[in-house]
C-alpha positions in Angstrom: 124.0 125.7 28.9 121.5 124.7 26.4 121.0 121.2 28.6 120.2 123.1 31.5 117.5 125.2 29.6 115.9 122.2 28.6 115.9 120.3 32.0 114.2 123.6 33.5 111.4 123.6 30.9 110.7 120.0 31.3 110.4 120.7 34.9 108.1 123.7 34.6 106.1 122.2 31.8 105.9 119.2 34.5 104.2 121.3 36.7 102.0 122.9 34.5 103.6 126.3 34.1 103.4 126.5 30.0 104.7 129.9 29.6 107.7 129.5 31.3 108.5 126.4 29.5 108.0 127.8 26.8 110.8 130.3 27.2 113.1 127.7 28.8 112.8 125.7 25.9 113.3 128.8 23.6 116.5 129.7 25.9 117.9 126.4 24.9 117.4 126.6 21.3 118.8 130.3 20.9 122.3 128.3 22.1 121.7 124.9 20.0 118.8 125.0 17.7 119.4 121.7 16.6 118.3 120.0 20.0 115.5 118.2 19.0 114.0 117.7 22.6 114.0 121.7 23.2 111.7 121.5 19.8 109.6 118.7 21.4 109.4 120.6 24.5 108.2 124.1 22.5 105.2 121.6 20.8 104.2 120.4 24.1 104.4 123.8 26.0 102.5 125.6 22.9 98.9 125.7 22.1 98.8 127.1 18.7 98.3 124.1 16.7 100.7 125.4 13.9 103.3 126.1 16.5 103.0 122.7 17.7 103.1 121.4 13.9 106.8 123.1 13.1 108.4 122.5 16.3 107.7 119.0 15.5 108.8 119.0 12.1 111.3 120.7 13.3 112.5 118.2 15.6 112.5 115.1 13.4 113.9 117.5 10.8 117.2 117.4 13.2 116.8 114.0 14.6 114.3 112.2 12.4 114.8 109.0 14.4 113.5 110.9 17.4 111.1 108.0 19.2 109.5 110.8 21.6 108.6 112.5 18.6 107.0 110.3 16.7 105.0 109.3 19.8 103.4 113.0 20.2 102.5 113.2 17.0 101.0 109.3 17.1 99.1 110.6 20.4 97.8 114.0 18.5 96.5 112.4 15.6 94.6 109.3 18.0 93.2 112.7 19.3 91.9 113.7 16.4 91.0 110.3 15.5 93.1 110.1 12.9 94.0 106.5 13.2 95.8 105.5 10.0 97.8 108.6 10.2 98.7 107.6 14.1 99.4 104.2 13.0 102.0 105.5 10.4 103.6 107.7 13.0 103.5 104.9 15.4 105.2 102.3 12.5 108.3 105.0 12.6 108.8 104.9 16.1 108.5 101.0 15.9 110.9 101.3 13.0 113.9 102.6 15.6 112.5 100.1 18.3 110.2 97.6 17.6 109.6 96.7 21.5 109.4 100.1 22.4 106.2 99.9 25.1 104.8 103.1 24.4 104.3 102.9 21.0 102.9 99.4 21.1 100.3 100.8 24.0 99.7 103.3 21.5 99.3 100.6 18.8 96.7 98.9 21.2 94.9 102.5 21.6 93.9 102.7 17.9 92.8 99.1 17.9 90.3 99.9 20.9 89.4 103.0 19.3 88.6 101.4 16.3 86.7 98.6 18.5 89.2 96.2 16.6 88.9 93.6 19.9 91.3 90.9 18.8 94.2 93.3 17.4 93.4 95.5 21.0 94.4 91.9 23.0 97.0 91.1 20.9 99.2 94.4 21.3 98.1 94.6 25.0 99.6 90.8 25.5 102.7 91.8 23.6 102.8 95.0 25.9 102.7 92.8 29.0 105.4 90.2 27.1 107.8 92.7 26.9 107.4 94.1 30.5 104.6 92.1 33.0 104.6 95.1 34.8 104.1 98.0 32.5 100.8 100.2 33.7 101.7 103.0 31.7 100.0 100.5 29.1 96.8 101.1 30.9 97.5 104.8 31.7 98.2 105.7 27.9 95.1 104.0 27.3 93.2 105.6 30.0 94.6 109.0 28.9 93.7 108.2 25.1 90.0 108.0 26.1 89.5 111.1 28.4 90.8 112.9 25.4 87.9 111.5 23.3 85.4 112.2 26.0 85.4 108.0 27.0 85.5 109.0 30.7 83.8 105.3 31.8 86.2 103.4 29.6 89.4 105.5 31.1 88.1 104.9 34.8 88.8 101.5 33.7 91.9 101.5 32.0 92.5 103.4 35.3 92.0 101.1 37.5 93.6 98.4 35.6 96.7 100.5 35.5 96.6 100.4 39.5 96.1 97.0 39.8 98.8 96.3 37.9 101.5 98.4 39.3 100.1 99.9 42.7 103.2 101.4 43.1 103.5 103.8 40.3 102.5 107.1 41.0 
């Protein structure tokens, strides 16, 4: 059962055990290699930047209105601060779902990255429009700048996180 493949690599990749998610995830693509999360799951689990690059492709290739991946590519090129080429990924996902949280937190992650203050405000109120009590806004923010070495700026995205939703582990 390719679904039960998948489940077991999202749960080992959960808890930080790459190689084994990796070969879950390969499992459930040697029964259905058109399951487009099993290809997410391989560019997560991987660390060979190529790897990562064709398991994506390959993904949208089979669903290319996949949200989820869209999203990691939007978050790998913010890492590599690549900002128009995020903003093009994150325009696809918006495309499919143009209230779609993540990618508008995303959305507010290049804006703050690119110390555009006024556009950052604007797509964290529209965030906190669609859901008042969204702190993965703050966490995806938070998780954008300890990537990019902005530890004093995540501590505060953070915090903010917490305060918002104290009850979201």
């Amino acid at each position: 059962d390719g679904e039960a493949f998948l489940a077991w690599g999202d749960l080992l990749q959960e808890k930080f055990n790459a190689p084994e998610a990796l070969a879950s995830y390969e499992d459930a693509l040697a029964i259905d290699p058109n399951m487009p999360e099993a290809h997410l799951g391989v560019a997560h689990a991987h660390d060979d930047s190529e790897t990562v690059g064709i398991a994506l492709e390959r993904a949208l290739e089979v669903n290319p209105n996949y949200i989820e991946a869209h999203l990691f590519r939007a978050e790998q090129r913010i890492d590599a601060e690549q900002y128009d080429e995020a903003d093009e990924e994150i325009d696809k996902a918006l495309a499919i779902n143009p209230r779609l949280p993540a990618a508008l937190a995303l959305r507010a992650a290049t804006h703050f990255l690119r110390n555009e203050e006024s556009e950052f405000n604007r797509s964290v109120q529209q965030v906190l429009q669609i859901n008042p009590e969204y702190g993965e806004l703050f966490y995806i923010l938070a998780e954008r700048c300890v990537n990019l070495r902005l530890y004093q700026q995540a501590v505060t995205f953070a915090s903010e996180a917490i305060r918002l939703n104290p009850r979201d582990w």
